[in-house]
N, C-alpha and C positions, 0 to 999 in steps of 0.2 A: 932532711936527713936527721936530726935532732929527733923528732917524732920518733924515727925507726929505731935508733940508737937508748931511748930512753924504752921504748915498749921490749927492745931486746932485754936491756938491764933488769926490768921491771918483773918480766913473765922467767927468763932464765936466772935471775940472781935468789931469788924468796926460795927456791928450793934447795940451794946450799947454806940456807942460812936456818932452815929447818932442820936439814941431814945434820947441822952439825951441834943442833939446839942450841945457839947462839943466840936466840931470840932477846928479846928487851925482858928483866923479868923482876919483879918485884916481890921480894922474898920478907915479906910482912908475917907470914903464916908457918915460915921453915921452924922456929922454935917454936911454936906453940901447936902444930898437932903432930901426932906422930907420922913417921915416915911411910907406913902404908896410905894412911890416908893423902899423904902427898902424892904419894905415885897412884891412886886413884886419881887425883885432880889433875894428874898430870894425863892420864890415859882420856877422860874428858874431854881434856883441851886437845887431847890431837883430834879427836873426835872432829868434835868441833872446825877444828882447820881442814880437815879433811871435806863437812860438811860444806863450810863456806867456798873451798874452792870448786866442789865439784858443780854449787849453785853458780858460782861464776861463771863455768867454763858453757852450764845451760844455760845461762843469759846473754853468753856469747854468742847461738846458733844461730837464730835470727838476723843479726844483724851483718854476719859472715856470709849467711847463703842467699840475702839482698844482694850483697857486695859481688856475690860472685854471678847470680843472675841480672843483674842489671849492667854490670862490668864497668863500676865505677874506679875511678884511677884518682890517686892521689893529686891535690893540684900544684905540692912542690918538685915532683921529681916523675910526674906521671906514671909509677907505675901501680898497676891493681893491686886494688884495694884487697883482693883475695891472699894475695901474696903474703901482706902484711899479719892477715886473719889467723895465715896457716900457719906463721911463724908463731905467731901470739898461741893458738894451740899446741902447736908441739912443746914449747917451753912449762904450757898448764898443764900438760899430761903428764912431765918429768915431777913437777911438783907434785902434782896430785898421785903421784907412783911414791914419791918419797913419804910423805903422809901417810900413803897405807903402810910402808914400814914403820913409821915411827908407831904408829898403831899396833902394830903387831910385836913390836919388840919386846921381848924378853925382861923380866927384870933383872938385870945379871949380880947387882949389888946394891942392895937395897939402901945401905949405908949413905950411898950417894947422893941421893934424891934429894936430901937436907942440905947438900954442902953445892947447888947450883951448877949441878953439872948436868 
């Protein structure tokens, strides 16, 4: 049960924590270049998060549609292994949907970029 509970946390929680750009961030660079070029490194890095999860979510296939052709079952709580797969995807779609917005977002105040918002 722990397994299910942490993979829920894991795949459903990284996307509200992107939507709300709360991320961890180290702001070494906020006064020394200027604020466009922040919000360049900032459009980057979603870039980036966007790229990494969608590589996740292809590294996920394989091992999901084993699970579901061979109809392998948990050995804590026996239930299929697919199940788990599919929850673990829907939560990486949410994420990876959030990413394309943060990608595509607007710069509405420029101003902000510098001040870790």
């Amino acid at each position: 049960m722990v397994s299910v509970g942490l993979m829920v946390m894991v795949f459903f929680g990284i996307g509200p924590v992107i939507a709300s750009r709360n991320e961890i961030l180290i702001d070494l660079l906020d006064n020394i270049i200027p604020p466009s070029a922040l919000l360049a490194i900032r459009k980057i890095a979603s870039i980036g998060t966007f790229s990494v999860f969608l590589f996740i979510g292809w590294s996920m296939i394989l091992p999901a549609t084993d699970a579901w052709r061979y109809g392998e079952r948990s050995l804590e709580l026996g239930i299929p292994i697919w199940v788990l797969w599919s929850i673990a995807f829907i939560g990486l779609l949410g994420t990876v949907i959030i990413s394309i917005f943060t990608i595509s977002k607007r710069k509405k105040d420029i101003t902000k970029v510098g001040k870790n918002s």
